[in-house]
C-alpha positions, 0 to 999 in steps of 0.5 A: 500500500505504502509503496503504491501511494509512493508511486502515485506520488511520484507518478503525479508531481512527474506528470504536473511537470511534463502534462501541466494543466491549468487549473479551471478556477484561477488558471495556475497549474493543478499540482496532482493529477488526483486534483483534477480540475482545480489546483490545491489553493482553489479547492481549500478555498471551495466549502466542503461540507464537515460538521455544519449543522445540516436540515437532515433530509436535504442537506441544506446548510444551517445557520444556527448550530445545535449540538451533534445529538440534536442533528437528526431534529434539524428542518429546513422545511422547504423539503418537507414534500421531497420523496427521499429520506435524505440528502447529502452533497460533497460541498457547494457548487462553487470553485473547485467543485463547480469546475469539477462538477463542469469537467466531469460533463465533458470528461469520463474521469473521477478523479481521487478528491471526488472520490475520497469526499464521496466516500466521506459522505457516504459513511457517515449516518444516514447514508451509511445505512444504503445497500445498494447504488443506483446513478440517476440516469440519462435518457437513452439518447441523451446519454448517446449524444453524450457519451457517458452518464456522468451520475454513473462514473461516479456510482461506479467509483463509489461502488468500488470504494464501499463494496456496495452493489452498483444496480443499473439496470431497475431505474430508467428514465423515459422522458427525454427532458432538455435542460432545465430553462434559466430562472424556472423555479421550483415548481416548474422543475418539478413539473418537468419531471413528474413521471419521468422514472420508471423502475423495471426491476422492482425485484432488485430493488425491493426492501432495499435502502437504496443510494441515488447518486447524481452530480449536482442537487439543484431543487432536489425535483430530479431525486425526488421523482426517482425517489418515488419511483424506488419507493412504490416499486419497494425500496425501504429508503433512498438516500441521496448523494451528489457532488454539489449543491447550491446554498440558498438561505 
């Protein structure tokens, strides 16, 4: 193990050297290739979720603090009506994690301080109670004009960090939706998407707790439609984990 991460080590300062890519937040060069799209100032200068007080089903930033045996009672209450039982994001959707977030629609890659943050999140309760993965997924020909489903490279890694089983074969989606216009707000988006999953394999997904992963939680319309969908096919509960979140207060 030593003499792998060595290795990397090594491996990482030679190629900053000789392959230098410039950092996607303030142009300098990103120093390990285990950075990915940001230099290592950029991302201790983005918000990356620790021990805030969190509404425990959404994830949503608090700005009051209360006391860790006190976390599970915390609401925002803007997610009262959401169909997960929780959600958790890596960080804000901002610097490192935004471009991060942007590089990762163009690029097949995750790269090693995604998947450490992940991981992170996902062992700490309420996720670390999920069985199974599930990538919110793409349409068929969205994912054919892209190239890749991006919530999949990240379930993918995630799965192979936990051991938990990558399930993508029961959740589908059937709307072919176009982006999100600029300026819809909540209702409009959760209108988009309204019966827009369908599960296929429900025997799959039965009684399991299951882990939707996504890259970024918007309004929360998007995994909460899937959410449905898992939970009138079976699923006992659906946990939510993305890369990044915007904070609204």
């Amino acid at each position: 193990m030593f003499l792998t991460r060595a290795a990397n080590l090594c491996y990482d300062s030679l190629l900053a050297v000789v392959y230098p890519r410039p950092c996607a937040v303030c142009g300098g060069s990103v120093e390990s290739r285990s950075l990915g799209a940001a230099c290592a100032n950029c991302w201790r200068q983005t918000t990356i979720f620790s021990t805030e007080t969190l509404c425990w089903k959404c994830g949503q930033p608090s700005i009051g603090t209360v006391a860790e045996e006190k976390r599970e009672e915390v609401r925002c209450h803007r997610c009262d009506d959401a169909s997960f039982t929780a959600a958790r994001a890596c960080g804000v959707y901002e610097g490192a994690l935004r471009a991060s977030v942007l590089l990762l629609k163009r690029e097949p890659h995750v790269c090693q301080k995604l998947r450490d943050e992940l991981l992170k999140k996902q062992q700490r309760p309420p996720l670390n109670r999920a069985t199974q993965i599930i990538p919110v997924p793409l349409h068929a020909e969205r994912e054919k004009d892209r190239g890749f489903n991006q919530a999949l490279l990240i379930g993918r890694e995630l799965s192979r960090a936990t051991s938990l089983p990558l399930n993508v074969s029961s959740l589908v989606r059937l709307k072919n939706i176009k982006r999100h216009r600029a300026g819809m707000d909540a209702k409009g988006r959760k209108d988009t998407v309204a019966d827009a999953f369908s599960v296929t394999r429900p025997g799959l997904i039965k009684g399991e707790r299951v882990l939707l992963v996504d890259d970024v939680l918007t309004t929360g319309a998007t995994v909460s439609s899937c959410a449905g969908a898992l939970l009138e096919a079976g699923a006992a509960e659906v946990f939510v984990l993305t890369l990044a979140r915007p904070v609204r207060y």
